[in-house]
Structure formats: structure tokens, C-alpha cells
C-alpha positions as CSV (number, residue, x, y, z in Angstrom):
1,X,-50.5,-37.4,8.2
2,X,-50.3,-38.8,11.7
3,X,-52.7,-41.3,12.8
4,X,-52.7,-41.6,16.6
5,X,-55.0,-44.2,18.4
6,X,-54.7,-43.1,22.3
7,X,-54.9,-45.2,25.3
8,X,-59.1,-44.0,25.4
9,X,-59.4,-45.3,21.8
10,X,-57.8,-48.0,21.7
11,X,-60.0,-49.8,24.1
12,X,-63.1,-49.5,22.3
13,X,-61.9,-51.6,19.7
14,X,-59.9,-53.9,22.1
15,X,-61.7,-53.9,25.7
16,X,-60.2,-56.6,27.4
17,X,-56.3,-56.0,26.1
18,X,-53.7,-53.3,25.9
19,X,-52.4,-51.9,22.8
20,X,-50.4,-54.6,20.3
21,X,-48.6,-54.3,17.3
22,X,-50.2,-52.6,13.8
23,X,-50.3,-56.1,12.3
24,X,-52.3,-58.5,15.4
25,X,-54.8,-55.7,16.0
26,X,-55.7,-56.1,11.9
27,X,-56.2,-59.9,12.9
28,X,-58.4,-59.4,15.4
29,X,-60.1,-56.3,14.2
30,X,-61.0,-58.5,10.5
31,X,-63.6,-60.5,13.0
32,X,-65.2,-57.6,15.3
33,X,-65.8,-54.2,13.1
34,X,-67.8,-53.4,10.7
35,X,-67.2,-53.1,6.9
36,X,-66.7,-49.3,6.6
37,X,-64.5,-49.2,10.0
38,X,-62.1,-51.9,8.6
39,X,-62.0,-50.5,5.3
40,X,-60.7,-47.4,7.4
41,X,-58.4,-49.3,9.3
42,X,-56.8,-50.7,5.7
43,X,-56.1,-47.5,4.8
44,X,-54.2,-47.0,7.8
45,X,-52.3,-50.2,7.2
46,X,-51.2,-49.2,3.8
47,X,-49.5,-45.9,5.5
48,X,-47.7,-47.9,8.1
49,X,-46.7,-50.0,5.1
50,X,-44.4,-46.9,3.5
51,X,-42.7,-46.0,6.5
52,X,-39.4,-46.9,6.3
53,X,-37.7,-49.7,8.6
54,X,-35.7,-47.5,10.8
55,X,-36.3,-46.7,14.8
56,X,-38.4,-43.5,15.3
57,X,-36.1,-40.2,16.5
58,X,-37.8,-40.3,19.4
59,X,-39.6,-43.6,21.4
60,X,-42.9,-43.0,21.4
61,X,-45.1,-43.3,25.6
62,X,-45.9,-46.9,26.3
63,X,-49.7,-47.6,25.2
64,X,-49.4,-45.4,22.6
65,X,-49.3,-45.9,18.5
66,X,-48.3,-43.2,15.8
67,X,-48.1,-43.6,11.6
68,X,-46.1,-40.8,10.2
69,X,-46.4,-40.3,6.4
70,X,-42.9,-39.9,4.5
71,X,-43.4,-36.4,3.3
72,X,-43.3,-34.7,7.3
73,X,-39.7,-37.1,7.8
74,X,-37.5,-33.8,8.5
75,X,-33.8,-34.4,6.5
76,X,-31.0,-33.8,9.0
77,X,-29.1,-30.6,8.3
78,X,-25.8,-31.4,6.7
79,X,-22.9,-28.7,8.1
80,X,-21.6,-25.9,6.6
81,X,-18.5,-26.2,5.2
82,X,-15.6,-24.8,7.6
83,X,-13.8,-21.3,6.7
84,X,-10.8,-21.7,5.4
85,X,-7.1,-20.4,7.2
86,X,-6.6,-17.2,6.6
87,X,-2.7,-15.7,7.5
88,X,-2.1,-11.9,7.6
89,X,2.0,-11.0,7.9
90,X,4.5,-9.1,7.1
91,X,7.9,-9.5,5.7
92,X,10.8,-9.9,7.5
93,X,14.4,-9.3,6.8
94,X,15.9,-12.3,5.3
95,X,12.4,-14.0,4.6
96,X,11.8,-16.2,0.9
97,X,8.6,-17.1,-0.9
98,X,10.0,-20.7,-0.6
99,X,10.3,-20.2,3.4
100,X,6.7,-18.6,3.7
101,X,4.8,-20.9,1.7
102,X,7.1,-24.3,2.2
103,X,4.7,-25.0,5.4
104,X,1.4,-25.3,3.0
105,X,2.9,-26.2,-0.8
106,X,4.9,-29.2,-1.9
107,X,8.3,-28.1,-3.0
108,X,7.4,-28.8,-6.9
109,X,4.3,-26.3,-6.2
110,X,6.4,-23.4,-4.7
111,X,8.9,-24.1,-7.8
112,X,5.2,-24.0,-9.8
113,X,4.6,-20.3,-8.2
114,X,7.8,-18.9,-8.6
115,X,7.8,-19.7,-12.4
116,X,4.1,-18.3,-13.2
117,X,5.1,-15.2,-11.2
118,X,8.2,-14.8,-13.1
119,X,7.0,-12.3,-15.8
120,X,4.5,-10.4,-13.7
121,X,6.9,-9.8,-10.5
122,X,9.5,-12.2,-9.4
123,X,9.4,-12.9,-5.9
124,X,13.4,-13.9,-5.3
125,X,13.8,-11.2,-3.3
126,X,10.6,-10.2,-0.8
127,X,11.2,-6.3,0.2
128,X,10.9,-6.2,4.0
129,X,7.7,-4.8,5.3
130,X,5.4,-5.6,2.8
131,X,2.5,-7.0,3.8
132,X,1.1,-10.7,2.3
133,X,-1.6,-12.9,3.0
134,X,-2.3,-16.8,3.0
135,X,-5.5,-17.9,2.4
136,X,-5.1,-21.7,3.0
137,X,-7.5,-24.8,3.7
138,X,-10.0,-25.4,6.8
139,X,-7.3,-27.1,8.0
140,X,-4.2,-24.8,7.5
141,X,-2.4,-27.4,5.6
142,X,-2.9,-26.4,1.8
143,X,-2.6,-22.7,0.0
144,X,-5.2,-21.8,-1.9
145,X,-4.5,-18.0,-2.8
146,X,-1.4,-15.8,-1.9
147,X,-1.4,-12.6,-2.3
148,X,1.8,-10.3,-1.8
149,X,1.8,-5.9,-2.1
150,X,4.5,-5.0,-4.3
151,X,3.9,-1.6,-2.8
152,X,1.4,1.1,-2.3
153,X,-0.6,0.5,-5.1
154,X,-0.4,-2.7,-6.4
155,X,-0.6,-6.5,-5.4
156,X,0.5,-10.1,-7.3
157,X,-2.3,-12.6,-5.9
158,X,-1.7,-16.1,-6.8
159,X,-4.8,-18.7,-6.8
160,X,-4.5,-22.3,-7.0
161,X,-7.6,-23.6,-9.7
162,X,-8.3,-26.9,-11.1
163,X,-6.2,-26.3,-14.1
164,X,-3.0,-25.0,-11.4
165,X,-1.7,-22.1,-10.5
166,X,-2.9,-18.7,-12.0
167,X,-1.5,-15.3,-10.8
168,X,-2.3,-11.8,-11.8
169,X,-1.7,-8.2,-10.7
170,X,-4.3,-5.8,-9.4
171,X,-4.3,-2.6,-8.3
172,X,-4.9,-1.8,-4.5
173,X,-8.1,-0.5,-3.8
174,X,-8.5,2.8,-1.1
175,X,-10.7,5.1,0.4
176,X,-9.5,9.0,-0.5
177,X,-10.4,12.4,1.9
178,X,-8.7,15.5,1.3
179,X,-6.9,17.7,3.8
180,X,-5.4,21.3,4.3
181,X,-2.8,21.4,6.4
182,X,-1.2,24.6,7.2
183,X,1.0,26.1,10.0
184,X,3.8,29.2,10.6
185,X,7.4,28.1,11.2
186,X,8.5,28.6,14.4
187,X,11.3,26.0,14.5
188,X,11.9,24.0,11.9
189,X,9.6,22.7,9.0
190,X,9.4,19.1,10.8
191,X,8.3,20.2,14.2
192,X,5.9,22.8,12.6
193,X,4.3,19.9,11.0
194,X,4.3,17.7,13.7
195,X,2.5,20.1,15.5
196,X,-0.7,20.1,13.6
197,X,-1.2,16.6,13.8
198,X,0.0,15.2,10.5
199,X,3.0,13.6,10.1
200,X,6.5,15.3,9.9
201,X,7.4,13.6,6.6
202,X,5.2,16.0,5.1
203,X,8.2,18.2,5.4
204,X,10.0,16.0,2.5
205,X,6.7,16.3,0.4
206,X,6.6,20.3,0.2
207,X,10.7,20.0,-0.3
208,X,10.1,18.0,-3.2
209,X,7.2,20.6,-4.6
210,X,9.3,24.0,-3.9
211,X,13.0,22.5,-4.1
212,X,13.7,24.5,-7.2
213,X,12.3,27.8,-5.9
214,X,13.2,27.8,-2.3
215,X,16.4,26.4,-0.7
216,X,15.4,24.6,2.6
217,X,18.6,24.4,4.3
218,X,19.4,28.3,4.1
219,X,16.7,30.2,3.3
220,X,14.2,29.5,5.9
221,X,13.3,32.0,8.3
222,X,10.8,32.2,11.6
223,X,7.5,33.2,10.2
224,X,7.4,31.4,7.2
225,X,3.8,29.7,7.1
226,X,2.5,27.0,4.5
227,X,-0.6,25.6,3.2
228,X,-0.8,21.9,1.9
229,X,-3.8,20.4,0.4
230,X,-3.0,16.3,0.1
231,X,-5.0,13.3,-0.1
232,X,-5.0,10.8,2.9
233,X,-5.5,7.1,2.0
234,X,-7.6,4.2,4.1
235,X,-8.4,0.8,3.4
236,X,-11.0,-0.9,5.7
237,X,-10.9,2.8,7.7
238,X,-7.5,2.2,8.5
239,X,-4.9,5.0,7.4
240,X,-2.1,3.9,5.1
241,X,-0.4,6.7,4.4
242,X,-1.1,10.2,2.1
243,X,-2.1,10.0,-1.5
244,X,-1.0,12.9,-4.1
245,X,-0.7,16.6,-3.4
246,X,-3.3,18.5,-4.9
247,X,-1.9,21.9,-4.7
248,X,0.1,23.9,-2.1
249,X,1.5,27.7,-0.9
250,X,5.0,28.4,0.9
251,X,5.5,31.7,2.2
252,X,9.6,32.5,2.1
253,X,10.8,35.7,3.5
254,X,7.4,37.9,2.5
255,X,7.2,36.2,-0.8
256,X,4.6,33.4,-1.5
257,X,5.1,30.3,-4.0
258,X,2.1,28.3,-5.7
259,X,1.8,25.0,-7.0
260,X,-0.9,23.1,-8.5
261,X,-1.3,19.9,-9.4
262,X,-1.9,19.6,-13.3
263,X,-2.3,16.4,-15.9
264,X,-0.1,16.5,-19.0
265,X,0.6,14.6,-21.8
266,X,4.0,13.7,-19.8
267,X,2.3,13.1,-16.4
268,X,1.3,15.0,-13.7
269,X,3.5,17.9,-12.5
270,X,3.3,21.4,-10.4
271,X,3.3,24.8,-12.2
272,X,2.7,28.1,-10.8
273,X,-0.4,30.1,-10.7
274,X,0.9,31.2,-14.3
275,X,1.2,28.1,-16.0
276,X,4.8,27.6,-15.5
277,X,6.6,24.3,-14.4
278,X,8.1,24.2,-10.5
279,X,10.6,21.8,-12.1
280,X,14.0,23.5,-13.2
281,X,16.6,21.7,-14.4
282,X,18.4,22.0,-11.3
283,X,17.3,21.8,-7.5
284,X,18.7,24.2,-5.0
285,X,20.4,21.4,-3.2
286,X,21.0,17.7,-3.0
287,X,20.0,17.5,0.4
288,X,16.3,18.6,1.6
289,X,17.4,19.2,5.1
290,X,20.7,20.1,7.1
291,X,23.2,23.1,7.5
292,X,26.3,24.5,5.5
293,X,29.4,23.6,7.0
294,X,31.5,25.0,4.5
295,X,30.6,27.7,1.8
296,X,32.3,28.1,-1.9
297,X,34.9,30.3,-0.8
298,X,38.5,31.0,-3.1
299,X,40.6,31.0,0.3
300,X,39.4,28.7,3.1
301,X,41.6,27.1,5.4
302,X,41.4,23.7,5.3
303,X,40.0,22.0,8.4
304,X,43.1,18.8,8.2
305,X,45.7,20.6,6.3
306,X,45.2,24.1,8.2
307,X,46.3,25.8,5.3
308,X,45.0,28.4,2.9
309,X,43.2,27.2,-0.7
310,X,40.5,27.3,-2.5
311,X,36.9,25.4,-1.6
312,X,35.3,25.1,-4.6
313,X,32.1,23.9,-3.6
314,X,29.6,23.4,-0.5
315,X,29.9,21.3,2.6
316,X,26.4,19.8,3.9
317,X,26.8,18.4,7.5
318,X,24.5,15.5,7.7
319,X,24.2,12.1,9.3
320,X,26.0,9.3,7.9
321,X,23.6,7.3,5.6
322,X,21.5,10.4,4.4
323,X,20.7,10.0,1.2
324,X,22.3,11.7,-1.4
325,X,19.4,13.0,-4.4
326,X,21.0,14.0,-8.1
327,X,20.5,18.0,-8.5
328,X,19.2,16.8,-12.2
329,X,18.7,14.7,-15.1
330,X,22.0,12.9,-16.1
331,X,24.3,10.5,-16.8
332,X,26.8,8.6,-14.2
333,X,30.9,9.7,-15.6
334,X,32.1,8.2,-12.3
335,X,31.0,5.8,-9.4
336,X,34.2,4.9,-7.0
337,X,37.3,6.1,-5.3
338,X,38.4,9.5,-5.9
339,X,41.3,9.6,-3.5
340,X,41.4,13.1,-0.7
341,X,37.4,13.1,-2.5
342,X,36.5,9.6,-1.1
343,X,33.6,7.9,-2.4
344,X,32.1,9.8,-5.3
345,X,30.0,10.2,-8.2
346,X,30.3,12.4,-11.0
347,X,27.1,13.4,-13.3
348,X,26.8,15.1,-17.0
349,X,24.2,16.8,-17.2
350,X,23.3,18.7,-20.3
351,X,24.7,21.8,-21.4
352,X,28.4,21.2,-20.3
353,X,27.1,20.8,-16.6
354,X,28.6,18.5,-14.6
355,X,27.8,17.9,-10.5
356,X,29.8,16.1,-8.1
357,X,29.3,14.3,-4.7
358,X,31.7,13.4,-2.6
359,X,33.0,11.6,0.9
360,X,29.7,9.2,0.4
361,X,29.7,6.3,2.4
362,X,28.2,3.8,0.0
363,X,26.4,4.2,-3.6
364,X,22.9,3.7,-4.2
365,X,21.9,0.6,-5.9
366,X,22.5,0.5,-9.5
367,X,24.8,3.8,-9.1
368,X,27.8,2.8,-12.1
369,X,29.3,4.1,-14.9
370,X,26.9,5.2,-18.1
371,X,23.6,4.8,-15.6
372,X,20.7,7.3,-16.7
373,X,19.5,9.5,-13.3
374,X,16.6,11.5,-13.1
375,X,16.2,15.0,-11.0
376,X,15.6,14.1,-7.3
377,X,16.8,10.1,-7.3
378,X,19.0,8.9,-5.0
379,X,22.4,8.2,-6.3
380,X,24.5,7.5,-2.5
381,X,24.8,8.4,1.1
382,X,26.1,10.7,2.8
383,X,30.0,9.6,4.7
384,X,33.0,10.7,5.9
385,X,35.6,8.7,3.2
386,X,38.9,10.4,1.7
387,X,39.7,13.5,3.4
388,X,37.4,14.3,5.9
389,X,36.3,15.2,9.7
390,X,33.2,13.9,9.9
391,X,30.2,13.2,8.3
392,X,29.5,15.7,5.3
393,X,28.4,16.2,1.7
394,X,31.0,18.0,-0.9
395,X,28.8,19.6,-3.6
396,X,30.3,20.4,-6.5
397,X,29.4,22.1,-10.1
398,X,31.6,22.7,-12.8
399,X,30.2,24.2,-16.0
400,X,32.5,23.4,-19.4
401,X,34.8,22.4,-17.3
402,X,35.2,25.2,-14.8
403,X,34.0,25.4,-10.8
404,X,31.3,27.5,-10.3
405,X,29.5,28.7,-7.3
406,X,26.4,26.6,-7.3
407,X,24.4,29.1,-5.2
408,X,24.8,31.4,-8.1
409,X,23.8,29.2,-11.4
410,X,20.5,30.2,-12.5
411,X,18.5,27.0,-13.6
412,X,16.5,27.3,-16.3
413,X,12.3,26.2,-15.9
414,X,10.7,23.3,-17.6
415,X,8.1,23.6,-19.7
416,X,4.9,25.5,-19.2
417,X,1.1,24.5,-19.8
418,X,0.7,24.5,-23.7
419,X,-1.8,26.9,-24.7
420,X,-4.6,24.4,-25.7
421,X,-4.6,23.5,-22.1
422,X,-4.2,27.0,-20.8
423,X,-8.0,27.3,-20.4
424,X,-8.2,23.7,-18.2
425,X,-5.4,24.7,-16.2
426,X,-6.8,27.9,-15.2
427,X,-10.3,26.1,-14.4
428,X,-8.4,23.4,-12.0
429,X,-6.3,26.1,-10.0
430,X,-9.5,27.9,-9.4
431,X,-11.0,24.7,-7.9
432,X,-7.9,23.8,-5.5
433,X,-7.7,27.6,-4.7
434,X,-10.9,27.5,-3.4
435,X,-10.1,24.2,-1.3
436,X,-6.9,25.6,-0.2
437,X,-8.6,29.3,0.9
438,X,-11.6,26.9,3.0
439,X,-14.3,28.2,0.4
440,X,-15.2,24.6,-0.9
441,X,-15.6,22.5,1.8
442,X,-12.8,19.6,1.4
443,X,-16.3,16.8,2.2
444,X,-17.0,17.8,-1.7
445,X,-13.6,16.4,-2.8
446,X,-14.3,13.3,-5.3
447,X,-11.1,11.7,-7.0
């Protein structure tokens, strides 16, 4: 309630003087009014006598008196509280949890953080070009959550809580749309893809699919076309890379290939439009793309000795450092020297098969003696050690013991869709037929 008594007012109570303090004009007023307008005036006084003894925000004109009542006092806002630090990085060569996270953690906390993330995914050794983030205090000086991609699709966030540090893993969230790329050869696989706007390592993706049916180095021809139906991944509508394949088509030589994309009790795999599984227990080659330098041949001359002897196997030209993939599922006989063959490594496979790789110029991590390989996994690199002219693979096969022309051995298939399932698989290849053929239109896709 505000009781103002103006310049005008004021002088009807006090003609002859100006304005005085609340408690003189109550003197002089107890004298001159009448009952009712002092009783008034009292009432005033009693809500001067609750205002609290502090200066007014804001000096009042001379001449001029004002009673506030407490409830219309407006509270000063109190600030919000600051936003804390956030870092966004990636990792470098040669970076440490201890180096990234010294600046904002006391040494026994980092220690703290590298033992609760022990179990879940140790961080002695950062792999260069993930991407982490700090949150940290308004401030920057204190960590308050750390969160580090172990890859694509999944991420060890630490949090620092009242009780200490707790840390857990997630999985990495994206957005999913589906594509169709497709294109005719006119080159090579890589610059055909190029060409329609989608990255060339696409190439390695439909290698992987069709490596058992079609051989990539030699067996590619001008007018060969494709169609691949693949996911593309975004988080915050930023693209980070392709997601699975769905389904695809290769057209070799006048005869076409299918694969689609089917869940089974062992995982997701590719069969053909009858069921069958893309995976034999061989791939055509150990290399997804380069040339023959040397065929299998029972009298070649030798390219140092210049003289006439067998070649049991096949020579891939290819860049020192290319990897190296196992043809199939086996175990490591051999990871070392092997004299005129250089670096090499021997696999047994089942079945009395064995495949050799030679001239490497280094092994793939964990590549020694009794180590279990899978189809596809990189085992070394591609050199030029022992005997050799340059930079090459020498494939080799032996079967019970004997060389054998590895263009010629006939891999046999894995399994097919069991016959409970038949009915499933049939209804899913109808649905990514009619993606891949443009009769569903790929907006309908939802993973």
C-alpha cells in the first residue's frame, strides 16, 4: 500500500512549514486535527513502523513522503548459475587419459578413473581418432563427466557423484536413412562409386558381400553395373559414416548375384535369392583389389634366378602395407622368417587345407603361432622380404599336403536358411527387392 502526501496536501495540514519527518508532523498534528483524521494518520504511522531500516532503492523528490508496505518490497534476482566447460577433441597419436585429464583431476583422481574403468574398457592405450569430451566446472578447473567413443557404436562416460567416480557404457545413439546406390563400371569399382556421390570405400563393402562368388581382381569387366541398398548414419544431422547393408545385386560378365540381409540364430549374414549363404569357406582372394603379377604356372622363369621352375601359387602386386585378409577360418602353423619366402604365415584350415602368405612386411597384431583366424581378418601386410622384386603377395594352397592351383579349388557354401525360417526369409527379400527395384520409396525405411 503506498501512502503519498504531495507537496498540495501537505500544506493543508501544515500551512506555514514544509514537509518534516513522519514522527514531528504526528506531534504537531496530535494538537490541530480532528479525532477521526488522527486516528487515520495512526494508522499510517503503524505502516511506516514495519518498514525496515534500510535506504529506499531509489531517493524519493524533495517535498515529498512515501510508506511502502513490505509485501510490494521486490527480492533482487539472484544469478543463474554459470554453464559449465564443455571440451570437444579428438585423440592424437601418442595422447594418455593421464595427459588429457591431468589439467582438471588430481593425480589420485585420474589413478581413481583408470581403476573404475578397468573392467568396462581400459583406457591405457587411447586409439587415435576417437573422439572424447570433457565436461568440466564453470570455471574449467574440475571434471565432472568424461566421456570417450570406443568406436562406432559405443561410448565409456565417466561422472564424478557425491559418492566418487561412477562409469558405464552406452550405446551411441544415430539417426538411420536408407540409400540405393547403383552405377555401370566403366573403370574401376572405386571410381564408378565415386562417381555417384558416395564414397569409394563402398567398393570394400560389396567386396566383402560377393568375395566368394566373384573375384575382384580378375574377373571384372566394362559394363558390369551394381546396386547397393545401405544405411547412412547421422548424429545431430551430421553424417558419420554408413550403417549395415541391407541387400545388394552385382552384375559379372551377363550374370547377376543377390544378397540379402537375413537374421539368424548365428547373426546376421547374406544368402542368395534361394536361401543360400554368400559365405564359402574360402574367398576368391586375399586381397579385394590389385592385379596378378604372376599366375600358378609348372614352368615360370624366375624373375631373380632367370631360370625355369615351378610357381606354385599367385603373385598379387600391391602396395607395401596392404593388408593381408585370411582366405578362411583357421589356425596360425607359422608366423616368422621363412627364408627365399620372407615374412610369412601359414594357416590350417579344415579339411587338410592349408594357405600361405608370403614376402609380408610385418604381421598383424596378435598374428603367432596357435592364434584362431576368422574368414576375412587381417593376419599381415603386404612387403617385399626374402626373395623378391618388389612389393607383392605370394598366395599359396596346399591341400593334404600337395600345391594346388587356387583358382581351381571349389569352396564349398555355408549354411542355408533352415526351413522354419524359409517363409521369413522369403517375406524380407521381397521387401528389400522392392527397395532395391525403386517400388517402395526408401522415406518408408524404419530400422
Amino acid at each position: 500500500m503506498y501512502l503519498v502526501n504531495s507537496r498540495r496536501e501537505a500544506s493543508l495540514l501544515i500551512p506555514e512549514s514544509q514537509p518534516v519527518a513522519v514522527s514531528s508532523v504526528a506531534q504537531r498534528l496530535q494538537d490541530q486535527v480532528t479525532p477521526s483524521l488522527f486516528a487515520l494518520w495512526e494508522r499510517a504511522k503503524s505502516a511506516v513502523a514495519v518498514l525496515p531500516e534500510e535506504p529506499l532503492a531509489q531517493e524519493m523528490p524533495e517535498g515529498e513522503a512515501a510508506v511502502v508496505s513490505e509485501m510490494q518490497q521486490v527480492p533482487l534476482e539472484q544469478e543463474p548459475p554459470s554453464d559449465p566447460s564443455v571440451i570437444n577433441g579428438v585423440i592424437a597419436k601418442g595422447d594418455s587419459a593421464s595427459e588429457l585429464l591431468s589439467p582438471y583431476m588430481s593425480a589420485s583422481s585420474v589413478q581413481q578413473l583408470l581403476s573404475v574403468t578397468q573392467k568396462l574398457h581400459p583406457l591405457n592405450n587411447l586409439r587415435t581418432g576417437q573422439p572424447y569430451t570433457l565436461v568440466c566446472s564453470p570455471d574449467g578447473k574440475d571434471m565432472e563427466r568424461f566421456e570417450y567413443e570406443i568406436n562406432d557404436r559405443k561410448k565409456l562416460i565417466v561422472t564424478k557423484t557425491d559418492e566418487g567416480l561412477v562409469a558405464h557404457v552406452e550405446p551411441i545413439v544415430y539417426d538411420f536413412s536408407l540409400v540405393r546406390v547403383s552405377g555401370t563400371i566403366r573403370s574401376s569399382l572405386f571410381e564408378t562409386l565415386a562417381s555417384t556421390g558416395e564414397s569409394p570405400i563402398l567398393a570394400v563393402r560389396i567386396a566383402d558381400i560377393f568375395g566368394s562368388e566373384i573375384n575382384f581382381i580378375k574377373d571384372l569387366r566394362e559394363g558390369d553395373s551394381f546396386s547397393l541398398l545401405i544405411e547412412k548414419r547421422f548424429r545431430e544431422n551430421d553424417f558419420k559414416g554408413y550403417g549395415k547393408v541391407l541387400g545388394a545385386t552385382f552384375t559379372n560378365q551377363g550374370k547377376t548375384y543377390e544378397a540379402y540381409n537375413f537374421a539368424t540364430e548365428d547373426g546376421e549374414a547374406f544368402f542368395n535369392a534361394k536361401g543360400e549363404s554368400l559365405k564359402k569357406t574360402l574367398l576368391k582372394a586375399p586381397l579385394a583389389f590389385t592385379r596378378i603379377s604372376s599366375g600358378y604356372s609348372m614352368n615360370r622363369k624366375h624373375p631373380i634366378f632367370k631360370t625355369h621352375k615351378p610357381h606354385q601359387g599367385v603373385d598379387y602386386a600391391a602396395p607395401t602395407g596392404t593388408p593381408v585378409k585370411a582366405v578362411g577360418d583357421g589356425t596360425i602353423e607359422k608366423a616368422g622368417w621363412g627364408n627365399g619366402f620372407g615374412n610369412m604365415v601359414i594357416l590350417k584350415h579344415s579339411g587338410g587345407l592349408e594357405s600361405m602368405y608370403s614376402h609380408l612386411s610385418g604381421f598383424a597384431s596378435g598374428a603367432k603361432r596357435g592364434a584362431r583366424v576368422k574368414q576375412g581378418q587381417v593376419i599381415g601386410y603386404v612387403g617385399a622380404t626374402g626373395y623378391a622384386t618388389g612389393p607383392h603377395l605370394d598366395f599359396r594352397l596346399k591341400q593334404n599336403g600337395k600345391y594346388v592351383n587356387p583358382a581351381k579349388v571349389v569352396a564349398p557354401r555355408g549354411g542355408s536358411i533352415p526351413r522354419n525360417r524359409m517363409n521369413d526369409f522369403k517375406n524380407r527379400k521381397a521387401l528389400i527387392g522392392e527397395y532395391l527395384s525403386g517400388k517402395r520409396s526408401l522415406s518408408d525405411y524404419k530400422r
